[in-house]
C-alpha positions in Angstrom: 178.9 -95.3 158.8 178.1 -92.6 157.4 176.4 -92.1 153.8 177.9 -89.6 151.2 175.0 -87.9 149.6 175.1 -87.3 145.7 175.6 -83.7 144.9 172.9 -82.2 143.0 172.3 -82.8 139.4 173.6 -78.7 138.4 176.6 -79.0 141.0 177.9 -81.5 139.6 181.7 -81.4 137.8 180.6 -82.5 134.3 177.6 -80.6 134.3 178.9 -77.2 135.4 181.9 -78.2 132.7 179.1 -78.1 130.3 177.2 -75.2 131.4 180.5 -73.3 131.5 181.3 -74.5 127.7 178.0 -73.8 126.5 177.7 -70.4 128.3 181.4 -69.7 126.6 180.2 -70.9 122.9 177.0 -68.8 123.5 179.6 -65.4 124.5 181.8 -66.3 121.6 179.0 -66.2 118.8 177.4 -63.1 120.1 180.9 -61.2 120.3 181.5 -62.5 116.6 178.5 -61.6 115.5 178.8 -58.2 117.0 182.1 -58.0 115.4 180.8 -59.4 112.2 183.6 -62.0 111.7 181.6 -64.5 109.9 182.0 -61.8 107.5 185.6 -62.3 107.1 185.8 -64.7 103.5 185.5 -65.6 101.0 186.3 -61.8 99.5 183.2 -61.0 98.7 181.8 -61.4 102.4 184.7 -59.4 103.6 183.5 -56.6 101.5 180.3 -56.7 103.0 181.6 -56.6 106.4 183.5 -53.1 105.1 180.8 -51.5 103.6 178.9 -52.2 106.9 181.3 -50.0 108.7 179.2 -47.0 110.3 182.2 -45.3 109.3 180.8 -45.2 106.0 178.0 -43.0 104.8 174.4 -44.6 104.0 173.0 -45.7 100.8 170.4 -44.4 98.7 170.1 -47.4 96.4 170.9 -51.2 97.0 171.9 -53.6 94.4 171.5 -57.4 95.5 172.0 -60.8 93.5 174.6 -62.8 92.3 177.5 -62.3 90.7 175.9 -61.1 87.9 174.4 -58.4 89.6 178.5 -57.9 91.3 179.6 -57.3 87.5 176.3 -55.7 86.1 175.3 -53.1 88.1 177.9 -49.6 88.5 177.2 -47.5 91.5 179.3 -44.2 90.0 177.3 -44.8 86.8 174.2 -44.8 88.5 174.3 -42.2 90.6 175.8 -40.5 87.4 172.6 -41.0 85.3 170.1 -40.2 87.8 171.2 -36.9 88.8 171.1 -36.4 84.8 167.6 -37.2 84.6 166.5 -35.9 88.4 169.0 -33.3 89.1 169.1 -35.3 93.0 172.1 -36.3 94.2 172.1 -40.1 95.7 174.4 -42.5 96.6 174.3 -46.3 95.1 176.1 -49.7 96.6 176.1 -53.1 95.0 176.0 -56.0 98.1 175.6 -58.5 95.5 177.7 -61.7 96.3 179.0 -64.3 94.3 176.8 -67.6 93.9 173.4 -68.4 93.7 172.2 -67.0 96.8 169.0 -65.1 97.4 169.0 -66.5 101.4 172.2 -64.9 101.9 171.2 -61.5 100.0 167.7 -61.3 102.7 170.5 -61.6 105.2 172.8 -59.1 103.7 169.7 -56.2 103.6 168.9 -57.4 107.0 173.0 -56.6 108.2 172.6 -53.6 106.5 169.1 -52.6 108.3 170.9 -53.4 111.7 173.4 -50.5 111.0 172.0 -47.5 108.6 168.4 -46.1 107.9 166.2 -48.2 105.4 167.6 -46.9 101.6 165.4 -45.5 99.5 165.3 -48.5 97.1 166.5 -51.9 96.2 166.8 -53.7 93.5 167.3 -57.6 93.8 168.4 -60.3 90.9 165.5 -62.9 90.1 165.5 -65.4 87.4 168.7 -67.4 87.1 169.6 -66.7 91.0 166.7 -68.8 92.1 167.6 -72.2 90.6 169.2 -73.8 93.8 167.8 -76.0 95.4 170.1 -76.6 98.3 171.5 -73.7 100.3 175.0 -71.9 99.0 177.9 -73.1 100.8 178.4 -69.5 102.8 174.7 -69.8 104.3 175.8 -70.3 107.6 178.7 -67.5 107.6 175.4 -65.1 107.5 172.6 -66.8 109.5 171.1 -65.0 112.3 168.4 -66.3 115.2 165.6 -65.6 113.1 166.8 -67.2 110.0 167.6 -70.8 111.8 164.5 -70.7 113.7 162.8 -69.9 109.8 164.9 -72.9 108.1 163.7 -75.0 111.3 160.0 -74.1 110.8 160.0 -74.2 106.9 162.4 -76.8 106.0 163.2 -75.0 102.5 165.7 -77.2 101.1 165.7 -80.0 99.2 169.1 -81.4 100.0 172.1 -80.3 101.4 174.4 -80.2 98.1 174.2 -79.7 94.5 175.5 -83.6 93.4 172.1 -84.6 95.9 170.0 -81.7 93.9 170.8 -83.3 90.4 170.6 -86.7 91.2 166.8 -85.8 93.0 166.6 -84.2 89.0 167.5 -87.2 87.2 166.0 -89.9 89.0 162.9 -88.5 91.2 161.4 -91.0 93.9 158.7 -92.9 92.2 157.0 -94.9 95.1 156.0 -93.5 99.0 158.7 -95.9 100.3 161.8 -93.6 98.9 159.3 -90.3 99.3 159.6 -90.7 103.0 163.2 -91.2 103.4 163.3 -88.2 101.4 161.1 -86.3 103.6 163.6 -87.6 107.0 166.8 -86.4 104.4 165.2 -83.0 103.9 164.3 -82.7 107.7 168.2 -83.8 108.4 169.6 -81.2 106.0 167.7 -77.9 107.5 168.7 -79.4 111.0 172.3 -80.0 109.6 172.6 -76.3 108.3 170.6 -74.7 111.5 173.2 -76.3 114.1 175.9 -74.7 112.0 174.7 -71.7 112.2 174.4 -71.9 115.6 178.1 -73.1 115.6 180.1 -70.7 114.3 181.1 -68.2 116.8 183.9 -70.1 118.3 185.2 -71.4 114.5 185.2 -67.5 113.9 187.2 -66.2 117.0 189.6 -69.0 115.7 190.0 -68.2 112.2 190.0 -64.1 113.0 192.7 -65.2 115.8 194.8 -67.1 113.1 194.2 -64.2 110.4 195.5 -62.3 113.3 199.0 -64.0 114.1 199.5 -64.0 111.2 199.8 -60.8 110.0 201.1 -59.8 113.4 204.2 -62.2 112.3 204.5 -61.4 109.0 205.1 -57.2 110.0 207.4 -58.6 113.0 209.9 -60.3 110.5 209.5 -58.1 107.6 207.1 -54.5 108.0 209.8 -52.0 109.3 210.1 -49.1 107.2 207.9 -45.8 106.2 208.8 -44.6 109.6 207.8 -47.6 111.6 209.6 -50.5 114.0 208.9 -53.8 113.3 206.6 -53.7 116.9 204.6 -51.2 115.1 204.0 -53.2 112.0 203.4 -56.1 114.0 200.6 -54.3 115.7 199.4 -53.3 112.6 199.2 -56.2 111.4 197.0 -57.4 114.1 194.6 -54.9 113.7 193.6 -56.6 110.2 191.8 -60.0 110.7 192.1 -60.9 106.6 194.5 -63.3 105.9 197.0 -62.7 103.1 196.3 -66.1 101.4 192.8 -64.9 100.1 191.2 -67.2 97.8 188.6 -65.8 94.8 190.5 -62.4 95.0 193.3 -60.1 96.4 193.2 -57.5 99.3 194.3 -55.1 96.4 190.8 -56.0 94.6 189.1 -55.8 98.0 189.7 -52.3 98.0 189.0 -51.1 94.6 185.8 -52.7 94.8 185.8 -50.9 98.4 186.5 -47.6 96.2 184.2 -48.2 93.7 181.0 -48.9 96.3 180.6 -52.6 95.8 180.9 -53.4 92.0 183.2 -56.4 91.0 185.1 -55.1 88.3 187.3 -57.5 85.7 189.9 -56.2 84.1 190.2 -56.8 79.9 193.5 -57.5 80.6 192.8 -60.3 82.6 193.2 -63.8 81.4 189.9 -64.4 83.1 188.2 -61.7 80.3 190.2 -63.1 77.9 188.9 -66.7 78.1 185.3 -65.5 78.8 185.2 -63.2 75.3 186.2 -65.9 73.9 184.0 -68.3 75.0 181.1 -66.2 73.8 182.6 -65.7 70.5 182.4 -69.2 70.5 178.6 -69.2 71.4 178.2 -66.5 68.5 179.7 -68.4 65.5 178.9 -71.7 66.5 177.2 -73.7 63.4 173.2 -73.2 63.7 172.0 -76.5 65.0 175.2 -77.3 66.9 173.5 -78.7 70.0 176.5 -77.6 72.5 176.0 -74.0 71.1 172.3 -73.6 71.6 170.8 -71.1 74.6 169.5 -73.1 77.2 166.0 -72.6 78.4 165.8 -73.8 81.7 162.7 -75.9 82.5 161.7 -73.7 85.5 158.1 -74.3 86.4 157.3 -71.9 89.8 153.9 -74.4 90.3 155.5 -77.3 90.8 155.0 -77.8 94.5 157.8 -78.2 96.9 160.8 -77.2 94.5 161.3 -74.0 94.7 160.4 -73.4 98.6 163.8 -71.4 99.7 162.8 -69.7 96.6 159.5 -68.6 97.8 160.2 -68.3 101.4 163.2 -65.7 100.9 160.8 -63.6 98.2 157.8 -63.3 100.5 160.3 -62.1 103.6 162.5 -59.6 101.5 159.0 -58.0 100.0 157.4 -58.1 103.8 160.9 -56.1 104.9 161.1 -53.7 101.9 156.9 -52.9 103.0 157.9 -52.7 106.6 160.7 -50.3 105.9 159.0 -48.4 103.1 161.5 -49.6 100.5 160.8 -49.2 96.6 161.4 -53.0 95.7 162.5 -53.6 91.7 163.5 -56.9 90.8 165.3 -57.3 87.8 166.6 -60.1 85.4 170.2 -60.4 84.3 170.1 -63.6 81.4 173.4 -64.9 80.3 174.5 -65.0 77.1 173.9 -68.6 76.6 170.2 -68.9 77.9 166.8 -67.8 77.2 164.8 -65.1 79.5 162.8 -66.9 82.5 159.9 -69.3 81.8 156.4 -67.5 81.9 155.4 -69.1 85.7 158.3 -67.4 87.0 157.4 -64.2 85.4 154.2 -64.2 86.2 155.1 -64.8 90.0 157.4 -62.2 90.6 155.1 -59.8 89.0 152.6 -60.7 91.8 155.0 -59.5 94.6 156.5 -56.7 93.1 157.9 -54.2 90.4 159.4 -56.7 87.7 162.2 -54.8 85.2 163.3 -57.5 81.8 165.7 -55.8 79.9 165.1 -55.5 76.5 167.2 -57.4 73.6 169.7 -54.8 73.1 170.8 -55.4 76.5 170.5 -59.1 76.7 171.9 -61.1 73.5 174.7 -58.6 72.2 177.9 -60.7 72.5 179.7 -57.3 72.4 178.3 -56.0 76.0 179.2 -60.0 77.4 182.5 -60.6 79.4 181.9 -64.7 79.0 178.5 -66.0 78.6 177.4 -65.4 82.1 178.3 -61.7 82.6 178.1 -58.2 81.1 181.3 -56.7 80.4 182.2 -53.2 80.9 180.4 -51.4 78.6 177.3 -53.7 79.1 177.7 -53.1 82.8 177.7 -49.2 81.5 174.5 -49.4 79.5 172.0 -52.0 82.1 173.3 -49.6 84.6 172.2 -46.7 83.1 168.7 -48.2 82.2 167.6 -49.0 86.2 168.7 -45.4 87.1 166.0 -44.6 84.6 163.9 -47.1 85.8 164.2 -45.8 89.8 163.9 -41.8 88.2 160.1 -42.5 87.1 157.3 -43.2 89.4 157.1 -46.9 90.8 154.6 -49.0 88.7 153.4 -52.7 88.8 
């Protein structure tokens, strides 16, 4: 009788099941990325993704942070003011996204780097954007090779959430015993965010897929009209891969800010405008001594070791690109309303590693140029504006 030999190990069903699912996954995230889908929402990411388009002319001038920086910082006005003071023409764009994210703005330059010539400048938020301690929740909608295999290596973050971040505030390990499982939580929480990285160019196919059908089916039952069939709306609507149901924002915001190069703009009109001036006039006539009225200053100390290492690791690699590229680097400070300018280690390190612009008081604690107690309105969009194209017109200094 004869015996059956095994097959080999790589012949086998399972395996070449797996090989053929991995192989897909791995064809699925380069095609999204290529495609930029992780760049679909929230709004703000979508925006991104247009601006991207090579369709669209280059930058001069990049404006990068959070969504202070979104609200703060007026390309038109800029470009406006400079060619005042230069007489050179220039065009601005604010990338800025919403959150606490200085990761995800590295990874935004470096998306923009992939498609247009290095701008001629930058100028990146510092101060309140650099409080996290855990990564922002749309991390892994941006991450590329280089930036798992960095998050593998450096293991920047403390935790994986905010709740873990305060509770690690509040109650900090006080023996080696709890220090360690620390150390094995951290290690788990960079893994945890590398791997989904790595996974999402199948979840994005899905989603762009969905976004898809969906506005394919929405033109089929209801887009005739303007001289089209309902076939052509539906194919229309297949182009797009934004869903209507769009959280944060509309697609009717998407492109004004598309129109106005990037800047999130709030209209006074809006009940969100209306709560926030009233909030700070709140702040402003508050009793003196009231406790829940007082501006915060945030106990931020830069040498505290181990804290703040997302923080440092994200600085040194956007100064080491702006050098590489030959990009003027300015950081700037946007305070709220509600807290006090950044503590003295902080200043002192970002004047280490490059140009460092604080506005002055005018700017900062006037409840008339504040929208709520967070962000500039309007007309203190108008005026900080107007002071970094000053800034850029002068000669770089540190």
């Amino acid at each position: 009788m004869s015996e059956t030999r095994p097959k080999p190990f790589l012949l086998q069903k399972t395996v070449l099941a797996g090989l053929c699912y991995s192989a897909l996954c791995l064809g699925l995230l380069a095609h999204s990325r290529h495609e930029r889908l992780a760049l679909l929402e929230p709004m703000r990411s979508a925006l991104v993704r247009e601006l991207l388009s090579t369709e669209r002319p280059p930058a001069d001038v990049l404006f990068l942070g959070s969504s202070r920086t979104a609200r703060a910082v007026i390309p038109e006005a800029f470009e406006q003011r400079y060619e005042e003071l230069t007489g050179e023409r220039i065009r601005a764009l604010n990338l800025a996204m919403l959150g606490k994210a200085k990761h995800i703005n590295y990874l935004t330059l470096v998306e923009y780097l992939s498609v247009f010539p290095p701008p001629k400048a930058v100028f990146l938020e510092v101060g309140s954007i650099d409080h996290a301690e855990h990564p922002h929740e749309i991390t892994a909608r941006f991450m590329n090779l280089a930036d798992i295999l960095r998050v593998l290596g450096r293991m920047p973050y403390r935790t994986r959430s905010y709740e873990r971040s305060q509770e690690l505030i509040l109650d900090p390990p006080d023996n080696a015993f709890d220090s360690f499982f620390l150390l094995l939580e951290r290690g788990f929480t960079n893994v945890d965010l590398a791997m989904e990285g790595l996974g999402r160019g199948p979840e994005d196919e899905i989603f762009a897929l969905y976004c898809r059908g969906k506005n394919a089916w929405a033109g089929l039952l209801g887009g005739a009209g303007a001289g089209r069939s309902r076939l052509e709306a539906a194919l229309e609507g297949f182009k797009s891969p934004y869903t209507g149901d769009v959280v944060l924002t509309s697609v009717a915001d998407l492109s004004q800010q598309i129109r106005d190069q990037g800047w999130y703009r709030v209209k006074a009109t809006s009940s969100l405008y209306q709560k926030g001036k009233k909030q700070v006039d709140e702040w402003q006539d508050a009793p003196v001594g009231n406790p829940n009225f007082q501006r915060m200053r945030l106990p931020i100390d830069y040498r505290a070791p181990g804290r703040y290492a997302a923080t440092f690791l994200y600085t040194d690699t956007f100064v080491s690109l702006c050098r590489k590229h030959g990009i003027r680097l300015i950081q700037m400070e946007i305070p709220g309303f509600w807290e006090e300018a950044m503590s003295g280690s902080q200043v002192a390190y970002y004047r280490r590693k490059a140009e460092l612009y604080q506005p002055p008081d005018w700017t900062i604690y006037v409840k008339e140029n504040y929208a709520d107690v967070n962000h500039l309105d309007e007309d203190g969009a108008a005026k900080f504006t107007r002071a970094l194209a000053q800034l850029l017109a002068k000669p770089p200094h540190r």
